[in-house]
N, C-alpha and C positions, 0 to 999 in steps of 0.2 A: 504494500500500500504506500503510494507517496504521501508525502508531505501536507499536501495541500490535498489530500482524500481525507488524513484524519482530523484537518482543520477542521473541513464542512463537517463531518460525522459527528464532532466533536460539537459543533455549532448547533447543529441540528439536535444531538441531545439535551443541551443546555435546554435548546428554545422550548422542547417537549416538556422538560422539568419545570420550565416556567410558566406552560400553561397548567401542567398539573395541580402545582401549587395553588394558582390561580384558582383554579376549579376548588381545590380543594378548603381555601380563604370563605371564597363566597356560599358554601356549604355551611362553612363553620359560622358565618357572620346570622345565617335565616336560623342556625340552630341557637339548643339556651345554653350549651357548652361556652363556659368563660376561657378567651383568650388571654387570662392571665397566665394559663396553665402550657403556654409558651415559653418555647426558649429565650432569650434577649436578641438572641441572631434572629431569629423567627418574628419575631415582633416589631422588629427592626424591619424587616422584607417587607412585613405587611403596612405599615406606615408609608415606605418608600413604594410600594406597590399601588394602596389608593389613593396617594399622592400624584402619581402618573396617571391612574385612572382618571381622578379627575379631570388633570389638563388633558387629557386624551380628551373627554366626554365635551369638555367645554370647545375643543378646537373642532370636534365633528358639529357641534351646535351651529358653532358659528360660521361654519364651511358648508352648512345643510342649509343655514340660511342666506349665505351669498350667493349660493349655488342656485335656493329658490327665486331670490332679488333676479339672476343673470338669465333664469329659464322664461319669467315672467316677462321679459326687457325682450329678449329675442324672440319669442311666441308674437309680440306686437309686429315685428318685421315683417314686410312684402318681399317676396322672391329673388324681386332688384336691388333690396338692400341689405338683403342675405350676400348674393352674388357681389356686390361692391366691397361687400365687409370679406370679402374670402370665406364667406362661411357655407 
C-alpha cells in the first residue's frame, strides 16, 4: 500500500469515527442519561462539536436564504435577460 493509500484510508476512518460519535452525541442528548458521566476529552469533543454544528446550521440558514432571495430574482427574468446575463 503507498503512502498516500493509507493517508485517504486513514482519513476516511477518522471521518467514519466522527460521524459515529456524532450519531452517537445526538442519541445521548434526546436520552435522560447525564453527560457528566463523560470523559473530559469526550466532553470537550462535544462542546467543540455543537459549536460547529451550530455555525454549520447558521451558515446553511443563511445560504438557504440567499439562495431563496437569488431563485426569487431570477424566476422574474425573460429568456433575453437570462441569455444576456449568460445564464
Amino acid at each position: 500500500m503507498q503512502d498516500w493509500e493509507v493517508i485517504q484510508e486513514t482519513t476516511n476512518d477518522a471521518a467514519k469515527l466522527g460521524r459515529v460519535a456524532c450519531d452517537l452525541w445526538n442519541v445521548l442528548k434526546k436520552s435522560n442519561i447525564s453527560p457528566m458521566n463523560l470523559s473530559p476529552e469526550t466532553l470537550k469533543w462535544v462542546g467543540q462539536h455543537d459549536k460547529e454544528d451550530q455555525e454549520r446550521l447558521r451558515r446553511e440558514r443563511k445560504n438557504g436564504v440567499e439562495e431563496s432571495i437569488k431563485q426569487r430574482a431570477l424566476s422574474k427574468l425573460d429568456q433575453d435577460e437570462r441569455k444576456a446575463l449568460g445564464l
